[in-house]
N, C-alpha and C positions, 0 to 999 in steps of 0.2 A: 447419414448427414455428413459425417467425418469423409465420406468420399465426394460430396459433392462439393466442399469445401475443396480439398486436396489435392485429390486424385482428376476429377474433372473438370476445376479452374474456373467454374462458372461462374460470374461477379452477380448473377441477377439470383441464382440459385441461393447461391453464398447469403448474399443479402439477407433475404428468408430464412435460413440459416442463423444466421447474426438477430435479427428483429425475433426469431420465435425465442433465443437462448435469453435477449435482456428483458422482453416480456415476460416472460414465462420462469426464469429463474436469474434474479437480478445476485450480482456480484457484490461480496460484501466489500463494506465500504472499508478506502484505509483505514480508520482507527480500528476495523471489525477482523481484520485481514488475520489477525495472532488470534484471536478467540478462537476455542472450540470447546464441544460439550467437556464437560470435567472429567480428567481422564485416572481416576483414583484407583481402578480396577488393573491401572498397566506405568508399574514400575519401570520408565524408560533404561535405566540404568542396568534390569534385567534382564535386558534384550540382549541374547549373545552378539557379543562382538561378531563380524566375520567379515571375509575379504572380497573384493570386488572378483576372483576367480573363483569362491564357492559363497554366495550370497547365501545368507540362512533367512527363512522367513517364517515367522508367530502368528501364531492366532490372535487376534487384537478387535476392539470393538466391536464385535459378535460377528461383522460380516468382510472382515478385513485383513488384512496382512501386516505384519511391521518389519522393520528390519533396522539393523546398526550398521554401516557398512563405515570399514575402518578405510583411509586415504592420506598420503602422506599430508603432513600439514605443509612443507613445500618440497612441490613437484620437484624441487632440484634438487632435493636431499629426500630420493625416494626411499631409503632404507632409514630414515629418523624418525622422531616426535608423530602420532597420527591424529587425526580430526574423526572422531565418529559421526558421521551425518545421519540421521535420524529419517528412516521413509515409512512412508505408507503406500499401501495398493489396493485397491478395489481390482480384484484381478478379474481375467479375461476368463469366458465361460468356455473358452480352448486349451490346451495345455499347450507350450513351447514346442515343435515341432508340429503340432497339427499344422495343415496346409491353411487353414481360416483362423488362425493365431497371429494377428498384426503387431506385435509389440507391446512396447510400453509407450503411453505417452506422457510427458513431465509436467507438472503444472505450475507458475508459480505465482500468486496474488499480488505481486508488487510491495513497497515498500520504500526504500530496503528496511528490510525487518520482518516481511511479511511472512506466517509461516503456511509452507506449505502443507506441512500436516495438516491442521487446521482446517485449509480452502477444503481437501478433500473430503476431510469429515464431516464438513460441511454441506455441501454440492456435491462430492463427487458420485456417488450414484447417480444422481440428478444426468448431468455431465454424460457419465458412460451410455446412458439412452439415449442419448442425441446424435454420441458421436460412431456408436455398435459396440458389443459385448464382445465382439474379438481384439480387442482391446485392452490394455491394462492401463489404469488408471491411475497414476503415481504423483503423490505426493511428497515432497522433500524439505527440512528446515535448513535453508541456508545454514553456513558456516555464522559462529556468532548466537545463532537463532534461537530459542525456545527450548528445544531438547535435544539441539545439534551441541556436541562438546570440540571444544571449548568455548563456553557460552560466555559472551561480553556480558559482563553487568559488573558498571563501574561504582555500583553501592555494594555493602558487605548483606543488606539484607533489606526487606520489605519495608520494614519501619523507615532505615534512613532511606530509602529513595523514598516513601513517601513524603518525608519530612521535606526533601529537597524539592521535591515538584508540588506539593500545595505551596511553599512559597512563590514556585512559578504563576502561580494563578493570580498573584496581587500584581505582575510583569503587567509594566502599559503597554499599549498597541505600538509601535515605532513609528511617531506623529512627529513627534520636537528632539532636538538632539540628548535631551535628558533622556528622553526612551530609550532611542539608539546606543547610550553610553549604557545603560544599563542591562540590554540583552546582550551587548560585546562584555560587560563585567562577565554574567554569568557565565558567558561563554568561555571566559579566560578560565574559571575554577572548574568548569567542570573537566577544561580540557587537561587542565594539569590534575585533577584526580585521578581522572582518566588514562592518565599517562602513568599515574605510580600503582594505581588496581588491578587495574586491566593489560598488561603491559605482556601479559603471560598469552591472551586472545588476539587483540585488536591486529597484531600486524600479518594475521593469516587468514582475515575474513573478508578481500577483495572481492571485488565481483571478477575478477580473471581465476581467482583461485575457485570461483565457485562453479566459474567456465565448463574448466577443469572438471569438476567435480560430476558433472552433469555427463559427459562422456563417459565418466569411469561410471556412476549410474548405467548409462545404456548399454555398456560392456558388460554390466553384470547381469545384463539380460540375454548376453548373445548378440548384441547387435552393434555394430558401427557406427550408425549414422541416428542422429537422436532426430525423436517429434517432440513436440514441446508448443507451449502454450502459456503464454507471459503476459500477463496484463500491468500497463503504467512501469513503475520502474521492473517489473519482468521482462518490460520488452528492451531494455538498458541490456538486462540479462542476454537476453536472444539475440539481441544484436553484435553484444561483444560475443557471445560465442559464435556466430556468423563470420566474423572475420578473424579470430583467431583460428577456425575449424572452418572453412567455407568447403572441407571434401568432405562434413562428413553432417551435413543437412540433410535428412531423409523429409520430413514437412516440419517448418516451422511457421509458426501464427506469434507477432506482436502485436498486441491488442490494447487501443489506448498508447500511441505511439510516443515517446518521450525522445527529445534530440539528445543524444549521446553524448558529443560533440560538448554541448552546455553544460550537461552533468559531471561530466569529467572535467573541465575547467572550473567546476563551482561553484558558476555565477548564477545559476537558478536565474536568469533574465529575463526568461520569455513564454513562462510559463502559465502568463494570465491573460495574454491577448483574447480568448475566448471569454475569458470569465463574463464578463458582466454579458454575454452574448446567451450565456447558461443561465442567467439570473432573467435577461428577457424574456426568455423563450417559456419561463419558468408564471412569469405573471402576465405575460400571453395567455396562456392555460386559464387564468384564475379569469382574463376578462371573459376568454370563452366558455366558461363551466356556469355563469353567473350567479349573482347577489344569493341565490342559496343553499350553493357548492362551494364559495369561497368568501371566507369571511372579511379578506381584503378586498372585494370588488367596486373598483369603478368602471368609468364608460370607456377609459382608453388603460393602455399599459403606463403612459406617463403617467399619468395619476395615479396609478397604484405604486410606481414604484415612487416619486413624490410621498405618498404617506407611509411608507415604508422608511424611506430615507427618514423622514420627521421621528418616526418610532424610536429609531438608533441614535438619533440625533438626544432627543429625550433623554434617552439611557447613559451617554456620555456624559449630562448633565446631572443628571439625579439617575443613580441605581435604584432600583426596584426592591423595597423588602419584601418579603413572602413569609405570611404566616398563616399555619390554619389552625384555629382557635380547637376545633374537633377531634383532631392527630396532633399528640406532643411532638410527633417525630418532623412534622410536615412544616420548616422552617429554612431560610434563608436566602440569599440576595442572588436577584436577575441584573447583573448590569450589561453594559455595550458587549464588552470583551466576548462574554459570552455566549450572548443571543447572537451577535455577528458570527462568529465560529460555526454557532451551528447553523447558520446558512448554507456559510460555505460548505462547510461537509455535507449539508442535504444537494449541493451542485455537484457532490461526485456520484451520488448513489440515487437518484431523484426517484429509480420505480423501485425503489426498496419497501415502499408503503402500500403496491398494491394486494399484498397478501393479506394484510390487516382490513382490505374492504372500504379501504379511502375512497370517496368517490371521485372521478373524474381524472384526477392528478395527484401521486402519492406525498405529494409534500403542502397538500393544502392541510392535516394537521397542526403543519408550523406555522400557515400563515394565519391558521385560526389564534393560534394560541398568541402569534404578538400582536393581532386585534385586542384579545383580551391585555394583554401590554399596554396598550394603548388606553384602556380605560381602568388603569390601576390597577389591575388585579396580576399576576406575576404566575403565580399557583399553577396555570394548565403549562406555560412555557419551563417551569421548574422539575414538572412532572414528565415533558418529552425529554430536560435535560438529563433526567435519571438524579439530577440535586435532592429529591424527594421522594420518597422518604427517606430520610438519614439511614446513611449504613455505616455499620463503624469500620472506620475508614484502617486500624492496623489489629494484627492477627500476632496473637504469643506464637514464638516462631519456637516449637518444644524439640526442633529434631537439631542435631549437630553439624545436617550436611549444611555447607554456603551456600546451595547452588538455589537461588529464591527461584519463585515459580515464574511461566512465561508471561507473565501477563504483565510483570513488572519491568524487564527484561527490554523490552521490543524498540523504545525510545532510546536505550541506549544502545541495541543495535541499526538502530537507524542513524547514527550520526555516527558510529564505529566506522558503518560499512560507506557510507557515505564521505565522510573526510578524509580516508585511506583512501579514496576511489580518485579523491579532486586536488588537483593542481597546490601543490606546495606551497605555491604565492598566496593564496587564498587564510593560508594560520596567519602571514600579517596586515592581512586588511587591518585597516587605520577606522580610526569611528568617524573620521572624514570619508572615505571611502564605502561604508555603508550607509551612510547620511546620504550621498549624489546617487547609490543603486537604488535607496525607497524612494526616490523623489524622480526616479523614471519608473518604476511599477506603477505611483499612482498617477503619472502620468498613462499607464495602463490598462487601469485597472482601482474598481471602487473598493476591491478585494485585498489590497496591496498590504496594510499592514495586517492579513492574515496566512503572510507567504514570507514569514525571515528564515527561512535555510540558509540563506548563506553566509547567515551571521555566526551558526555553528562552529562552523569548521575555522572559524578567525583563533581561538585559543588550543586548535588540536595540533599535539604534538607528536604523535605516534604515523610512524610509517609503515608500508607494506612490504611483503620482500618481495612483490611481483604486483605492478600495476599495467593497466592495458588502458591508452588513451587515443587506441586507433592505428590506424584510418581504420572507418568505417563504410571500406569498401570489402567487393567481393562478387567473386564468380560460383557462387554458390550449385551444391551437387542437384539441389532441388531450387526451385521459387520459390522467396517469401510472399507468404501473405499478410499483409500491411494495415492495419484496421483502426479505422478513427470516425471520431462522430463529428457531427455538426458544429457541434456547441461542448467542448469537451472543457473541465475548467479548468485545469492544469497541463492537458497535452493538446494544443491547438491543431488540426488537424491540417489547415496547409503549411503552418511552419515545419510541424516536423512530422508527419509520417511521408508526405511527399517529400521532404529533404531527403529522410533517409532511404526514401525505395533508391535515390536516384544514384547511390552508392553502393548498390546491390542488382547485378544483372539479372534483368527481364523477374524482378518482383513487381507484384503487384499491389495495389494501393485498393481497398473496397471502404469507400465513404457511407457509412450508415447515418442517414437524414433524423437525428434525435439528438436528445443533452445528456449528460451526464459522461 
């Protein structure tokens, strides 16, 4: 399939292609992107070091490969300080110089933060049958990442970040300028904690340096010119390597295309135009499955989403308690904030449900469960949120190293790698100036105050020693392929995968007819 995609350029082929991989094995969603099985059996820290000239690689999760490869932390002081980037491989059933030994190809689930170890342990098997077993199948944790060192984590341990982000969860939506002021406060403290913690990580985890990084990966396989495979901000990824590297593209795939351009200025502006087009298409489904597949169903989509809207509407006025008299454990509140969240996040990942046996459409779970919303009961919506059963939310931390595990991690490399990435002007946005950018999103979008990025980077202080903000052109050694959906809810597919093919000679753009 990986050739009919590549090697022979067919859009109707490809298509099929594209439709069997999101059927048949749906991409985990951002918040899922850092998860992977528990990894207690493989001390990353024991993985010899080794150099991108003799790459060493371990035996690791029964059918897999690991490796540390060590990379200067800046390219321009190649003999200093190194980053060990943390891979994995589902390798190829050829050895290196066999004639039907394709490579490696890189993967990476988006983010930023996202890790790629992780996506592979996850899918990658999956993956490598689709795309041939002459193949390697490589996963990487960005710099910043998970068990990439130098890992950004701007808490000393698990406790305090979690102390710092459940107070996140009492944060209002950015409605009134009170909101507003108060996720520019948070913004300000974390940026300057940020600045005195992390100050040792943050200015080496660019996505230029991670560019970087990805060649010196493919050179540790022998080869020049990388394949790679990026989804959402991966394709950030692929495209800034695209033109800083435009000789040395053998096939790359962006997938879920993101405008570069905007990411790197920081303004996150334009990144909802599909959404509520993702939410249509969404209770389209529920009118088509009917009254006893979807427990929201009316005779049109406007009336469904009308009593949808009323649900949310409810919840911003009165929270929802949740208590079940049965389970001590099975207690606490549904309000707006958070049933709206999980909307939005079921508009990135919508066939993530059909493996569970949902009928019709994998996100009519949720719409059953704020039916039950709707007539008091909180309990099944509490229970898709994972609020239920209580789990105790911190862990005695008995070991002396700092380095907390990745799962806590990821948030703070998402704004690490992301405010390094964007426009300097952007740390003094005014709470004026974030006030006039949500008052165009929800001119946008119904989704609007579920998209403050670019209220982050208003208190980061920390810079890069190598930023890359273009141009995002090129005469690339291969054609990209350019991939977007219908209804995508954060990467709208005529604003930007068509923008940026037209920045890149004779890429190609393949439109898959679906949401998510």
């Amino acid at each position: 399939m990986w050739r009919i995609v590549l090697l022979v350029g067919s859009v109707s082929l490809a298509k099929v292609f594209v439709t069997m991989l999101v059927e048949k094995y749906a991409f985990p969603s951002p918040r899922e992107a850092h998860l992977a099985p528990s990894d207690p059996e493989l001390v990353w820290d024991s993985v010899p070091p080794s150099s991108v000239d003799s790459l060493v690689w371990v035996p690791c999760y029964n059918q897999s490969q690991c490796a540390r490869m060590m990379v200067p932390l800046d390219y321009a002081v190649a003999d200093g300080p190194k980053a060990g980037v943390s891979l994995i491989k589902i390798p190829s059933k050829f050895s290196p110089g066999d004639k039907d030994y394709r490579g490696p190809i890189l993967f990476n689930p988006g983010g930023p933060g996202g890790s790629g170890v992780a996506l592979v342990l996850r899918i990658g098997a999956k993956v490598q049958k689709l795309v041939g077993d002459e193949y390697d199948i490589v996963g990487f944790d960005p710099r910043g990442v998970a068990r990439t060192t130098p890992l950004v984590a701007v808490f000393n341990d698990s406790v305090e970040d979690a102390a710092w982000r459940v107070r996140a969860l009492e944060d209002p939506v950015p409605d009134t300028t009170a909101d507003v002021s108060r996720l520019w406060a948070r913004a300000q403290v974390f940026g300057n904690v940020a600045n005195q913690t992390a100050r040792g990580s943050v200015p080496y985890v660019s996505t230029a340096l991670v560019a970087r990084d990805m060649l010196s990966i493919t050179r540790a396989h022998g080869y020049d010119k990388l394949q790679y495979w990026g989804f959402s901000y991966g394709t950030i990824l692929g495209a800034t390597f695209a033109a800083m590297f435009p000789n040395h593209v053998e096939r790359l795939i962006i997938d879920g295309v993101a405008d570069a351009e905007d990411y790197y200025s920081g303004l996150w502006s334009n990144n909802l135009l599909d959404t509520d087009l993702a939410l249509r298409m969404i209770l389209d489904a529920c009118v088509a499955s009917g009254p006893l597949r979807c427990a929201l169903y009316e005779s049109t989509t406007d009336k469904v989403h009308t009593r949808l809207t009323a649900i949310f509407d409810s919840l911003k006025k009165r929270p929802l308690p949740v208590y079940n008299s049965e389970a001590s454990k099975e207690y606490g509140l549904i309000d707006y904030k958070l049933a709206h969240r999980e909307l939005f996040m079921r508009l990135h990942s919508p066939y993530g449900g059909l493996e569970a046996g949902n009928a019709s459409y994998p996100t009519m779970d949720l719409l059953h469960a704020l039916a039950q919303v709707e007539k008091g009961n909180g309990l099944p919506l509490a229970r898709l949120l994972g609020i239920v059963p209580l789990q105790a939310p911190f862990t005695c931390q008995c070991s002396d190293s700092p380095r907390p595990p990745p799962a806590y991690v990821t948030a703070d490399a998402f704004v690490a790698i992301a405010c390094t990435d964007s426009d300097p002007a952007r740390a003094v946005d005014t709470i004026e100036d974030l006030e006039e950018h949500f008052v165009r999103l929800h001119a946008s979008s119904e989704f609007a105050d579920q998209w403050p990025e670019r209220v982050y980077c208003t208190g980061w202080k920390a810079r890069t020693v190598e930023r890359f903000a273009g141009p995002f052109v090129g005469n690339t050694s291969f054609p990209i392929l350019l991939i977007g959906n219908t209804a995508d809810p954060v990467t709208p597919l005529a604003q930007y995968a068509r923008k940026m093919s037209r920045g890149f000679n004779n890429s190609v753009v393949l439109h898959q007819d679906s949401v998510g």
